[in-house]
C-alpha positions in Angstrom: 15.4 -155.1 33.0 15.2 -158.9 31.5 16.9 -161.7 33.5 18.8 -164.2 31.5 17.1 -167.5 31.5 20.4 -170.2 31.2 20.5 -173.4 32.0 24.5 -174.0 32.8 23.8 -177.5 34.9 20.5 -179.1 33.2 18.7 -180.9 36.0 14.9 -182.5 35.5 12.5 -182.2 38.1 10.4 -185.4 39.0 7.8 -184.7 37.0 10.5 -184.5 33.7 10.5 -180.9 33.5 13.3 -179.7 33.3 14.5 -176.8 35.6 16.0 -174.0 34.4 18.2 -171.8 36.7 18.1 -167.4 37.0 21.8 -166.8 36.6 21.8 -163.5 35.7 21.3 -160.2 33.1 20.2 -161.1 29.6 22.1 -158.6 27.5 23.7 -158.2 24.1 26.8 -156.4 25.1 29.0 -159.9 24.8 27.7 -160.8 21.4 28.6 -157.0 20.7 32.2 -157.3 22.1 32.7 -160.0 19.7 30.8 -158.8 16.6 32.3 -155.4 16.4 36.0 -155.8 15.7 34.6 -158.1 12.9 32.9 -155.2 11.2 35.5 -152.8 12.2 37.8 -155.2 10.0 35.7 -155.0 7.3 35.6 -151.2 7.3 39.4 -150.9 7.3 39.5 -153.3 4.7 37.7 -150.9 2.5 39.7 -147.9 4.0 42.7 -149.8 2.1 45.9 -147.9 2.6 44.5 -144.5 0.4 43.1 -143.1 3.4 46.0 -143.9 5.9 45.0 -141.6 8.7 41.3 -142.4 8.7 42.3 -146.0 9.0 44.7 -145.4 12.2 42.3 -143.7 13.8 39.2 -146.5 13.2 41.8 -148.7 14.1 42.4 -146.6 17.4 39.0 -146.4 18.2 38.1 -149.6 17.5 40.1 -151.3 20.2 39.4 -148.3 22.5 35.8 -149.3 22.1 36.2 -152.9 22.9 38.2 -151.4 26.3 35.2 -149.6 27.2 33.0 -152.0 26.4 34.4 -154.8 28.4 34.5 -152.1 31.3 30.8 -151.8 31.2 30.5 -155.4 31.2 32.6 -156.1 34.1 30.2 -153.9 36.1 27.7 -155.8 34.7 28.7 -158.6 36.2 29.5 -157.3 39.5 25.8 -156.3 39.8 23.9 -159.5 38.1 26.5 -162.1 38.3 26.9 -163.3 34.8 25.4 -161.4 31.7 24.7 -163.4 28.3 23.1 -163.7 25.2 22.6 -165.8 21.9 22.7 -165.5 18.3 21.1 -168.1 15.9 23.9 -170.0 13.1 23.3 -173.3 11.0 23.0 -176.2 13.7 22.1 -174.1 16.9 22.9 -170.9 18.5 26.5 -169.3 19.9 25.8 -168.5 23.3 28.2 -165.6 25.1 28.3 -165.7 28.7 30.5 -163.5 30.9 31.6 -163.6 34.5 33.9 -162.9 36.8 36.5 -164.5 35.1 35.4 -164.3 31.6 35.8 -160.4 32.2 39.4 -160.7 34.1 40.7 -162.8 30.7 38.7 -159.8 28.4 40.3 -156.8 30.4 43.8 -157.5 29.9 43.1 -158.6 26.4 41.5 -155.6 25.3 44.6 -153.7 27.4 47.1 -155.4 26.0 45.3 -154.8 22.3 45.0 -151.0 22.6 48.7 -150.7 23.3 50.0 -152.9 20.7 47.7 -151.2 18.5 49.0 -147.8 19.0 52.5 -149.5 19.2 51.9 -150.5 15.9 51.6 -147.1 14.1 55.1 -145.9 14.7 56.6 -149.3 14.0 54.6 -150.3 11.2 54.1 -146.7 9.6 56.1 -147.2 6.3 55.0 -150.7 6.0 53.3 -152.0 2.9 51.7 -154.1 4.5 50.0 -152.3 7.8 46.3 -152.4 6.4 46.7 -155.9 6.2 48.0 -156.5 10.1 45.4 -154.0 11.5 42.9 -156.3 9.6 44.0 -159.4 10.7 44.8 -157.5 14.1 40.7 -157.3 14.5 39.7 -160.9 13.5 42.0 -161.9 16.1 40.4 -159.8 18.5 37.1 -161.0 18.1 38.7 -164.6 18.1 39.7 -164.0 21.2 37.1 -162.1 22.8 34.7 -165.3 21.6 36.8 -167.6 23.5 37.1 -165.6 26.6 33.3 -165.3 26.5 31.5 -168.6 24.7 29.3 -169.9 26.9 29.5 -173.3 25.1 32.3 -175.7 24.2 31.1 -175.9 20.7 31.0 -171.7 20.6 34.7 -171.9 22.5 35.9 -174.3 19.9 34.8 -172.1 17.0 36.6 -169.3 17.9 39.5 -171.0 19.5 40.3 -172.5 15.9 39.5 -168.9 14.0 41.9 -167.8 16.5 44.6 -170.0 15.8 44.2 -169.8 12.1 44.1 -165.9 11.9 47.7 -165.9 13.7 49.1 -167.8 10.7 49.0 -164.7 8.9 51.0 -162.5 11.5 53.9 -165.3 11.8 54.0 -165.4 8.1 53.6 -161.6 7.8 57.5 -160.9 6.9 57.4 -163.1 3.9 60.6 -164.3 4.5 61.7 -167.7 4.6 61.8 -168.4 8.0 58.8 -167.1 8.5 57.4 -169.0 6.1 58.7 -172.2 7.8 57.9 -170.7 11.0 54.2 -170.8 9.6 53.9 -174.0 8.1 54.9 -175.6 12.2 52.3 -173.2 13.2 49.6 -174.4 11.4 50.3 -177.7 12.0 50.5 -177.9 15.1 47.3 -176.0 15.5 45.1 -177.9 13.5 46.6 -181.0 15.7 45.4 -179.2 18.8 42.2 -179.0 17.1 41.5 -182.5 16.5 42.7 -182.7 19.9 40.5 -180.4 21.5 37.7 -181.3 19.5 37.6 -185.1 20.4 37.8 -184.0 24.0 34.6 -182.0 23.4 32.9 -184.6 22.3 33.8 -187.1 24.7 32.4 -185.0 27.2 29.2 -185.1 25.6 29.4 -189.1 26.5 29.9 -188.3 29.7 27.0 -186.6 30.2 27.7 -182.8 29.5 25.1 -180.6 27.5 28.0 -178.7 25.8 27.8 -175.6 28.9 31.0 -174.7 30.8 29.2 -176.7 33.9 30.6 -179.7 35.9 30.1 -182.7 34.2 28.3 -185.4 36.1 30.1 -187.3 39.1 29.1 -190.9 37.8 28.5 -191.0 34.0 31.0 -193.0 32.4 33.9 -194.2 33.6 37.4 -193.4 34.7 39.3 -194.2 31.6 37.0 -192.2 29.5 37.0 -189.4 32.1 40.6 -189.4 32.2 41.0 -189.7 28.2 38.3 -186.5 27.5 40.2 -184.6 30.4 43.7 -185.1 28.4 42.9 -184.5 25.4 41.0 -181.0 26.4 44.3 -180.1 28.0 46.3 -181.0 25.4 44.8 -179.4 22.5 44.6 -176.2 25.0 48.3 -176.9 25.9 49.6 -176.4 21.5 48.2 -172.4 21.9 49.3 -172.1 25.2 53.3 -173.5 24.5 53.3 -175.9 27.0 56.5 -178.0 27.2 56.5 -180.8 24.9 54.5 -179.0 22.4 56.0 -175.7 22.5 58.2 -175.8 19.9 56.4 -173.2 17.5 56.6 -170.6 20.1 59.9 -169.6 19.5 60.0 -169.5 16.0 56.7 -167.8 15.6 58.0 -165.0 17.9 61.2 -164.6 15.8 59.4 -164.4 12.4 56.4 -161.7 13.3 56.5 -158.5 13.7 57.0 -157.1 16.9 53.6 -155.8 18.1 52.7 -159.2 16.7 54.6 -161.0 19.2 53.3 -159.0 22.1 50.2 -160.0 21.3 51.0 -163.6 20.8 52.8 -163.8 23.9 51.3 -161.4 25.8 47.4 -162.3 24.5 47.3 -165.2 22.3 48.7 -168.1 24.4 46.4 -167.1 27.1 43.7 -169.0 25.3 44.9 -171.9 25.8 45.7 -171.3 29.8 41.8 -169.9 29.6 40.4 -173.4 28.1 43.2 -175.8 30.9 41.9 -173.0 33.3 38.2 -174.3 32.5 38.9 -177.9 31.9 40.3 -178.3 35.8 37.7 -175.4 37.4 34.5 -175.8 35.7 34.4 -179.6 33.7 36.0 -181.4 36.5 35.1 -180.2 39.1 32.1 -181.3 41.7 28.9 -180.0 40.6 28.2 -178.8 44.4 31.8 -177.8 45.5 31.3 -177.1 49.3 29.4 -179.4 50.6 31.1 -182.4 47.6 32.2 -185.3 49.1 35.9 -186.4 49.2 35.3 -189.0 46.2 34.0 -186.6 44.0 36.7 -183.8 44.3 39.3 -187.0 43.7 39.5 -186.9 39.9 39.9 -182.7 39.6 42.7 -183.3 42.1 44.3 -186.4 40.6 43.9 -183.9 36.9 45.4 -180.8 39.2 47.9 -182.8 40.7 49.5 -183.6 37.1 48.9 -180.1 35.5 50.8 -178.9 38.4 53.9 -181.1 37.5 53.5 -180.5 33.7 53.9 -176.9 34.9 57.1 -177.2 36.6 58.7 -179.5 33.7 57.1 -176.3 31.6 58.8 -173.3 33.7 62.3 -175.2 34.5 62.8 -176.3 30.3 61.2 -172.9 29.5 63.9 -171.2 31.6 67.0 -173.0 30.8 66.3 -172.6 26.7 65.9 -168.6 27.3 69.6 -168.7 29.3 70.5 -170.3 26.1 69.4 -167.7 23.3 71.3 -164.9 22.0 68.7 -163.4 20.0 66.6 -160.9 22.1 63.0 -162.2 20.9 64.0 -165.9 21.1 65.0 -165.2 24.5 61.6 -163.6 25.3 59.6 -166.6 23.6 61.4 -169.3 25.5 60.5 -166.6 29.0 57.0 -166.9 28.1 57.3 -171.2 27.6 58.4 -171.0 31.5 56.2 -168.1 32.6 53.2 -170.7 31.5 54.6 -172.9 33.4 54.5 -170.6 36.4 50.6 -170.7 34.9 50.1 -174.3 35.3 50.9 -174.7 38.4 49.2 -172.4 40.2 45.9 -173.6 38.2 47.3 -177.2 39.3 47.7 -176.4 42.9 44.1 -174.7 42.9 42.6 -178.1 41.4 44.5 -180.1 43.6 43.5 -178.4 47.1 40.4 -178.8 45.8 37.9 -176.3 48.2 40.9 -174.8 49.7 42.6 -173.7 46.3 41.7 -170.2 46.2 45.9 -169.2 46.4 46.8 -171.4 43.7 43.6 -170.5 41.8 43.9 -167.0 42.4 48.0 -166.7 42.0 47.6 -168.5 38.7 44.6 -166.2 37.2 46.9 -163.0 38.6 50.1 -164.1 36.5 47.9 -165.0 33.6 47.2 -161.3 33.5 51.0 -160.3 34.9 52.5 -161.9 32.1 50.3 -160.3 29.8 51.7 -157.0 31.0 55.3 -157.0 31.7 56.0 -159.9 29.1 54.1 -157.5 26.2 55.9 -154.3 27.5 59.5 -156.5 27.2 58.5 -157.1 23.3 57.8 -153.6 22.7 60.6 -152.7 24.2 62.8 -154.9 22.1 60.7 -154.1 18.7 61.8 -150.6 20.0 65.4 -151.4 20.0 64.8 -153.6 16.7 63.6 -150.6 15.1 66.3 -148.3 15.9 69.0 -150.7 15.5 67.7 -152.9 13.0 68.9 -156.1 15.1 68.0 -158.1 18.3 70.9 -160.1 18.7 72.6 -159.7 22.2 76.6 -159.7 21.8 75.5 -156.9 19.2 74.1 -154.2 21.5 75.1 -152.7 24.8 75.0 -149.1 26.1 71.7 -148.4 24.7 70.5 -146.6 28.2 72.4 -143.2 27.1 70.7 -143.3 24.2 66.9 -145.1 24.8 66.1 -144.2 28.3 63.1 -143.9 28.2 62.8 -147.5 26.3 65.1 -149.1 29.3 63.0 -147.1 32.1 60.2 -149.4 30.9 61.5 -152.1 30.3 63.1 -152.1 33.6 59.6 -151.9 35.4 58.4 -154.8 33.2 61.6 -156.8 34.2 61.4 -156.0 37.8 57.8 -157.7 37.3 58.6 -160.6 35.7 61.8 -161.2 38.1 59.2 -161.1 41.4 60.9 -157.6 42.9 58.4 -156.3 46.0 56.0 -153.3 45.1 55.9 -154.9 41.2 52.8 -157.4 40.1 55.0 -160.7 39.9 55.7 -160.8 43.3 52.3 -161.1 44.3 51.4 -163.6 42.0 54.7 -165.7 42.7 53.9 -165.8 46.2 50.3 -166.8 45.6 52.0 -169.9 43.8 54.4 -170.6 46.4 51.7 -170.4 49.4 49.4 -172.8 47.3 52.5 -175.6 46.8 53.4 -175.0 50.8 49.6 -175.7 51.5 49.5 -178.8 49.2 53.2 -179.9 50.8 50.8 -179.4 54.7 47.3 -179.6 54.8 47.2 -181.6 51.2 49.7 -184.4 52.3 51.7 -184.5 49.2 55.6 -184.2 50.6 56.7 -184.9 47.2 55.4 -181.4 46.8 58.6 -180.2 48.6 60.5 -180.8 45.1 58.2 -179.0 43.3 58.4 -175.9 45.3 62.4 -176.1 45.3 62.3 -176.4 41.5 59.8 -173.4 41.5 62.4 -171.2 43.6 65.1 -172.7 41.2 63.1 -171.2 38.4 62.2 -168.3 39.6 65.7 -167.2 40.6 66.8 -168.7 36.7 63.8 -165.8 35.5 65.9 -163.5 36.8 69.2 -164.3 35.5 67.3 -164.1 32.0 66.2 -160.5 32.9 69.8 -159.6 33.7 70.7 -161.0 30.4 68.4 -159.5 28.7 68.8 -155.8 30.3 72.8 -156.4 30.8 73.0 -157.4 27.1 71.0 -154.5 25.5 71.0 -151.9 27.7 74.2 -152.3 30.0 76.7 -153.8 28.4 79.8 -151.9 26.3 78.6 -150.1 23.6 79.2 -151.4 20.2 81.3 -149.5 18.1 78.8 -149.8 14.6 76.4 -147.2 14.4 76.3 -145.6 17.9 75.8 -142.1 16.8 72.5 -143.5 14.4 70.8 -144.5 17.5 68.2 -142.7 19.5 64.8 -142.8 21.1 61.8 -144.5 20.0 59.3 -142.3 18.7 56.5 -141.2 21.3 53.7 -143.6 19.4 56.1 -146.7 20.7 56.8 -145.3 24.6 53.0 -144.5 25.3 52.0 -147.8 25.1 55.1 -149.2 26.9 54.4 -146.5 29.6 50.8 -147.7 29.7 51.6 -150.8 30.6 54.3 -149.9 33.0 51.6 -148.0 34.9 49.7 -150.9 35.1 52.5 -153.3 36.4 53.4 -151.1 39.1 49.5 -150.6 39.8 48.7 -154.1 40.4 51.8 -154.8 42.7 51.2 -151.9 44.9 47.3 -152.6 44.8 46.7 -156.4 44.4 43.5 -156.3 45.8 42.1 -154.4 43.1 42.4 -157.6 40.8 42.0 -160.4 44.0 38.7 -158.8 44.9 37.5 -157.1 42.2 38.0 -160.3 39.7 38.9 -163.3 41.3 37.0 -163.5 44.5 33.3 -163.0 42.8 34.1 -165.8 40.2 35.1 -168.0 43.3 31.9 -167.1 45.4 30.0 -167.6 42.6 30.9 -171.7 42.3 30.3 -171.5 45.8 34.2 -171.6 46.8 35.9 -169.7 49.7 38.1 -167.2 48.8 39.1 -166.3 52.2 42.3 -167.6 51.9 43.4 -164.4 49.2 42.6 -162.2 51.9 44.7 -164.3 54.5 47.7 -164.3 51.8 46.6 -160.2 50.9 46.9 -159.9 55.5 49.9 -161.7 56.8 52.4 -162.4 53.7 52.2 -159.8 51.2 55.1 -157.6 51.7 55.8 -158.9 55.3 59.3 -160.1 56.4 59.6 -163.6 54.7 58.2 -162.7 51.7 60.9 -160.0 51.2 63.4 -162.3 52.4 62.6 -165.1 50.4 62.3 -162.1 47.0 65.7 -160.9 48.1 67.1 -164.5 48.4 65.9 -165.2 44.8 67.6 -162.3 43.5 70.6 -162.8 44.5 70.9 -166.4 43.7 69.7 -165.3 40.1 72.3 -162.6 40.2 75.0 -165.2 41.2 73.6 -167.4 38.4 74.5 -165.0 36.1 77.4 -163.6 36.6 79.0 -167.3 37.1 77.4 -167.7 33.5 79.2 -164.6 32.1 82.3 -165.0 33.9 82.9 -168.3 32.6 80.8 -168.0 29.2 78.9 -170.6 29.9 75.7 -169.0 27.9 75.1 -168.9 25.3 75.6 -173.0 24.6 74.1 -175.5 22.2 72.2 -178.2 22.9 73.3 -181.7 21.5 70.8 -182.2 18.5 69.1 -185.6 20.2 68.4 -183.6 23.1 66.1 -181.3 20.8 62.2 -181.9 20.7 62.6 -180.9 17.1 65.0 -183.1 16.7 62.1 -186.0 17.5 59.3 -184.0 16.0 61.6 -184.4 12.6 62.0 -188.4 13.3 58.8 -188.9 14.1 57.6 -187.1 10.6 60.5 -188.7 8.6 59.0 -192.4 9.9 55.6 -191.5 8.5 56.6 -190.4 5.2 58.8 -193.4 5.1 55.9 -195.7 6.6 53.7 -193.9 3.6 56.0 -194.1 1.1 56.1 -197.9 1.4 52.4 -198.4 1.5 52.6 -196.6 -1.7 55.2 -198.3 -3.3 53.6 -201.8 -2.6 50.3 -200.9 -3.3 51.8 -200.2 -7.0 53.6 -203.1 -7.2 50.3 -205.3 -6.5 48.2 -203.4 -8.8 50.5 -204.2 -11.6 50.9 -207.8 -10.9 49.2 -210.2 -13.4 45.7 -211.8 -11.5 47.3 -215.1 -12.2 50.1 -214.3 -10.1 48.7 -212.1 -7.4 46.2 -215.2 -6.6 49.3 -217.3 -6.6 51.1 -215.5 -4.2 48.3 -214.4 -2.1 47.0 -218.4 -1.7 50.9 -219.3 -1.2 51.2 -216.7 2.1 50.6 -218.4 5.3 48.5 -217.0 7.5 50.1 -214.9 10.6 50.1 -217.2 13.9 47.7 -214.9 15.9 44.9 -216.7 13.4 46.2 -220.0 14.7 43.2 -221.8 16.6 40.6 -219.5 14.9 38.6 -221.5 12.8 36.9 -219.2 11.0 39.3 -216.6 10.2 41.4 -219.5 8.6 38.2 -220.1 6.6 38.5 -216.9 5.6 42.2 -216.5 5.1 41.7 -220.3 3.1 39.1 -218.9 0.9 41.2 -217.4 -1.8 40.2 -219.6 -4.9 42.9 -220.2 -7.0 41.1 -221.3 -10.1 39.4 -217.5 -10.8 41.7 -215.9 -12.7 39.7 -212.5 -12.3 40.0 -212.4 -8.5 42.8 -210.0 -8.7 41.4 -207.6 -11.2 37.7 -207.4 -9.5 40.0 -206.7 -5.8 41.9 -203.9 -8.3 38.6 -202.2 -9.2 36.8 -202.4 -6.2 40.1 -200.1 -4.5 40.0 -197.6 -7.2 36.0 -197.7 -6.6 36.5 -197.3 -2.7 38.9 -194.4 -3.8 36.8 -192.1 -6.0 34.4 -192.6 -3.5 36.4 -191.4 -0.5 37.5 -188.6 -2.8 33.9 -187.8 -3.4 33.2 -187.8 0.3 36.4 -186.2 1.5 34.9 -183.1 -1.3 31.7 -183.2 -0.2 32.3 -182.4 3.7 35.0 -180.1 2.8 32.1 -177.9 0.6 29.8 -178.5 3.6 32.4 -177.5 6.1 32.6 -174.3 3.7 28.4 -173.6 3.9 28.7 -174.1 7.6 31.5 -171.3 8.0 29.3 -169.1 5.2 26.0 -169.8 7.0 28.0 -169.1 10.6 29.4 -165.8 9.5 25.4 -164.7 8.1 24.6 -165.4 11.2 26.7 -163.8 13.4 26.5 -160.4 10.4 22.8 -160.8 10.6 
C-alpha cells in the first residue's frame, strides 16, 4: 500500500525545505472515474446507431461502472481519508483528489446518471439522434466527475468549462428554433462565467495560493483584492449554478432539451457550480487552522457567508414566485430549481457565517444539494413521461392523468412530498438543517437581521409547496381534458424504473438521514478539523420531534392556502411587466454595446477617409478636455500636433491598420495554441 504524498497547504520549514504533508492513499481510481466515460464515448461513437442494442447496453454499463466505481472510492476514503493521483498534460499535471465531500457530490452524480441513462432508452428509442446524446451524455459525465474531484483550481477550471460547453449540445439537441436561441444564451453566458471564474483563479494565486483547494493565507494581500478574487469565484460558479441575477438561461435551456437532458441539467449539472461556491466559502476562505483560528481570521469567510446567505434568499424567493407564474410544466420545474439553489446558498452561507459552529448550515446545505438532485430529477422524468404520452407539458392542457399514469403520479408524488419538506421524506431534513443554522446565526451569531431571512425562508418554503400543488393539481388532478383521453396510458417500464429508483432513494434518506450526515458530511468536517457535533444534536432533539412537525404542518397549510386563493381567484398564471424582466435589461444592456460599437465604427471610417490636410486641421482645432487643464505636459502633448506635415494623418492611418493585422495575427496565434494545448491535454489524459 503507497501513501499519497500531497502537499494541499505548502509550508517551508526553517531551513527552506519545504514540508510535505501524508494525507492519504495514492491511487488511480479518481483519474479512472474520469478517464473512462471518455473512452466509453469514443466506443459508442464507433457503435454508431447499426448496432443499437450493443450501444444501450455499453451505455448501461458504462454509467453502472462509474456507480461502482465511486462506491469503492467512497470506502476508500472512509479508510485513508483522501485518495489521489496525477496525470502529466502540457504545462503540469491534473491532479484528482477525493474526500468526503468530493465523494458525496460523485455519488449522487453517478445516481442521478444511471437513471437518466436508462430513462433515456424508452424516451429516446426512435430518436435519430440517440447515439449522439448518449455520446455527449458521457463527456458530460467525465466533465463532471473532473470537477467533483480536481484537486486543483486549474484541473477544476478545465473541466468546469468542458462541462459547460458539452451541455450546449443537449439544449440545442431539438434543433428547433428555440432551442437554438436557447443555446446561443447558453453559451454565452458560460463563457462569461469563465472569464469570471478564471480571473478569480488567478487572483488567488496573488494572494498567495499554490493553485490546491487549501486556505489561502490570512495576510497576503489585501482586503479589496480578497474580496474581488472571492466574487468573482462566486460569480462565475453562480452562471452554472442559476443563481438569481444570472439565471436567466435556466429556464429556457430546460424548455428546449430533451427531457432526460433536463434531469441532468437540473438535477446534476447546476450542482457544479454550488460544488465550486461550496469550495470558494469552505476551503479558499476559510482559516488555515479552523479551531483553534482567531476571531480576525474567520471574519472575511463570515463577511463572504453572510452575503451568499442573502444572495440565497433573493435566489429562492424570485426563483419561487417565477415558477407560480409558469404554465408550462418544465418551465415551472426550471424556475423550482432557481429557488431550490437558493435554499443551497444559504445553508452554505449560514455554515460560512457561524464560522466553527456551522456544521447545520454546512451540513443542511450539502444534504439538499443531493435532495434536489433526487426528487427534482424524478419530477423531470416524471413530466418527460407525461410529455411522451401526451406530447405536451402545458398545464391548463392536462388533468386526470392519475387514472391513467399511476404509477408516473405515485412517483412523482414521493418526489413532490420531498421537495415540499413533508416528515419521513429527504427535504424535511435538509430544510430544517437550514432553518436551525439561520436560528443559530439570529442567537449565538448576533445577527437579528437574520429574523427576516428566516421569515422569508418559511415564506418560500410554504410558496414551494404551492408550486407542487400546481404542478400535481394541474397534471395529475385536475378535470380531464376532453382531446385524446382514450390515447393515453402508462409510461413504458424503461421510464418508471428509474423514477422508482429515485423514489426509493428519497424516502431512504428522509427516514435514514444519518446515513448521509455521518457517513458523508461529518468525516469531511472532521477532517478540516471542524465539529460536527451539532448534526448529531439537530439528528437527537429536532428531527421529527414536536416543533419540527408543527412548523412542516404549518408550512403546508399556508402553501395550500396560497394556492387555492391563487386558483380561486386566477391569480396565476400572470405576466410580468416587461421592465421588470432581467431579460428585459440583459437585452438593453447588449443593444447599448452594439450601439456603443457601431459608433466607434462608424467614426473610425469617417476619420480614415478624411483628407490628412483636414484631419490635422481639425485635430489641432479641438481643444483639449478640461481634466488636462494644469497638466503641463499632457498639453505638450495634446499641443504637439504639427500642422505643417501634411502626412501626419496618413502615417496615424497606417500605423492602425499595422496595429490591426497584428492583433489579428496574435488573436490567431493563441487561438491555434489554445487548440495544441486542448490536443496535447486530451494525449495526455488518453495516454
Amino acid at each position: 500500500m503507497t501513501w499519497l504524498v500531497w502537499p494541499p497547504r505548502s509550508s517551508w520549514a526553517e531551513g527552506g525545505e519545504r514540508r510535505m504533508t501524508i494525507i492519504g492513499l495514492h491511487s488511480f481510481l479518481p483519474v479512472a472515474l474520469v478517464v473512462w466515460p471518455l473512452l466509453a464515448a469514443g466506443l459508442i461513437g464507433l457503435l454508431g446507431q447499426w448496432r443499437r442494442g450493443i450501444r444501450d447496453g455499453v451505455m448501461v454499463g458504462a454509467v453502472t461502472m462509474s456507480l461502482l466505481g465511486v462506491g469503492v472510492l467512497a470506502h476508500q476514503t472512509s479508510q485513508h481519508g483522501m485518495v489521489g493521483a496525477a496525470i502529466p498534460a502540457l504545462l503540469g499535471n491534473l491532479s484528482f483528489v477525493a474526500d468526503s465531500f468530493s465523494v458525496l457530490f460523485a455519488l449522487f452524480t453517478t445516481l442521478v446518471w444511471v437513471t437518466a441513462t436508462l430513462y433515456s432508452l424508452a424516451y429516446l428509442k426512435d430518436h435519430e439522434g440517440a447515439g449522439r446524446f448518449h455520446v455527449v451524455s458521457l463527456i458530460l459525465l467525465s466533465a463532471v466527475l473532473g470537477v467533483v474531484l480536481a484537486g486543483d483550481l486549474i484541473t477544476l477550471f478545465l473541466f468546469f468549462e468542458l462541462l459547460g460547453l458539452g451541455a450546449f449540445v443537449l439544449v440545442i439537441f431539438s434543433g428547433t428554433p428555440s432551442a437554438r436561441r436557447a443555446g446561443v444564451k447558453y453559451v454565452l453566458m458560460m463563457v462569461l462565467a469563465g472569464l469570471f471564474l478564471l480571473a478569480g483563479i488567478l487572483l488567488s494565486y496573488g494572494l498567495g495560493g499554490d493553485g490546491t483547494l487549501a486556505p489561502l493565507p490570512h495576510d497576503a494581500g489585501g482586503e479589496g483584492l480578497r474580496w474581488t478574487a472571492a466574487l468573482l469565484m462566486v460569480l462565475g460558479f453562480s452562471v452554472k449554478a442559476g443563481v438569481v441575477p444570472v439565471h436567466t438561461w435556466l429556464p429556457h435551456a430546460h424548455a428546449a432539451a430533451p427531457s432526460p437532458a433536463s434531469a441532468l441539467l437540473s438535477g446534476v449539472m447546476i450542482k457544479a457550480g454550488a460544488y465550486g461556491i461550496f469550495r470558494t466559502l469552505s476551503a479558499l476562505f476559510r482559516p488555515e487552522e479552523a479551531p483553534g483560528a482567531a476571531a480576525v481570521e474567520w471574519a472575511f469567510s463570515m463577511e463572504l457567508g453572510l452575503g451568499v446567505l442573502w444572495l440565497g434568499i433573493a435566489t429562492m424567493g424570485v426563483g419561487v414566485v417565477l415558477a407560480l407564474a409558469q404554465n408550462n410544466a418544465k418551465r415551472l420545474l426550471a424556475y423550482s430549481s432557481v429557488s431550490q439553489m437558493g435554499f443551497i446558498l444559504t445553508g452554505l452561507g449560514a455554515g460560512a457565517f457561524l464560522a466553527s459552529q456551522g456544521a447545520m448550515g454546512t451540513g443542511g446545505g450539502l444534504m439538499h444539494v443531493a435532495n434536489h438532485a433526487l426528487f427534482k430529477s424524478c419530477l423531470f422524468l416524471g413530466v418527460g413521461a407525461v410529455l411522451f404520452r401526451t406530447g405536451h407539458a402545458e398545464l391548463d392542457r392536462l388533468g386526470g392523468l392519475w387514472r391513467r399514469m399511476p404509477a408516473t403520479f405515485f412517483f412523482m408524488l414521493v418526489a413532490g412530498a420531498g421537495i415540499a419538506g413533508v416528515p419521513f421524506f429527504n427535504g424535511f431534513v435538509s430544510k430544517g438543517l437550514i432553518h436551525h443554522a439561520l436560528e443559530t446565526g439570529m442567537g449565538e451569531g448576533g445577527m437579528r437581521s437574520l429574523a427576516i431571512a428566516e421569515i422569508l425562508f418559511m415564506a418560500t418554503s410554504a410558496g414551494t409547496v404551492a408550486v407542487v400543488l400546481k404542478l400535481m393539481v394541474g397534471t395529475f388532478l385536475g378535470p380531464e381534458p376532453e382531446e385524446g383521453g382514450p390515447r393515453i396510458r402508462e409510461a413504458p417500464w424503461a421510464m418508471l424504473l428509474p423514477m422508482g429508483l429515485l423514489s426509493a432513494a428519497i424516502l431512504l434518506l428522509g427516514l435514514r438521514p444519518h446515513l448521509f450526515l455521518h457517513g458523508l458530511v461529518a468525516p469531511g468536517l472532521h477532517s478540516w478539523g471542524l465539529p460536527a457535533s451539532d448534526l448529531q444534536y439537530y439528528l437527537d432533539s429536532h428531527y421529527l420531534s414536536r416543533p419540527e412537525i408543527l412548523t412542516a404542518t404549518g408550512t403546508l397549510i399556508l402553501g395550500t392556502l396560497l394556492f387555492a386563493a391563487s386558483r380561486r381567484w386566477n391569480l396565476l398564471p400572470f405576466q410580468w411587466p416587461a421592465w421588470l424582466g432581467v431579460d428585459a435589461w440583459y437585452r438593453a444592456g447588449a443593444q447599448a454595446g452594439i450601439e456603443a460599437f457601431r459608433w466607434v465604427a462608424d467614426s473610425y471610417e469617417t476619420v480614415r477617409r478624411l483628407p490628412a490636410q483636414t484631419l490635422v486641421r481639425r485635430a489641432r482645432a479641438i481643444p483639449p478636455p478640461e481634466w488636462v487643464a494644469g497638466q503641463p505636459f499632457l498639453d505638450w502633448i495634446w499641443s504637439g500636433i504639427p500642422a505643417d506635415i501634411p502626412g501626419t494623418a496618413t502615417r496615424v492611418r497606417r500605423r492602425i491598420r499595422r496595429y490591426t493585422r497584428e492583433m489579428t495575427g496574435n488573436l490567431a496565434l493563441i487561438f491555434v495554441l489554445l487548440l495544441a494545448f486542448l490536443a496535447a491535454l486530451a494525449a495526455g489524459i488518453l495516454l
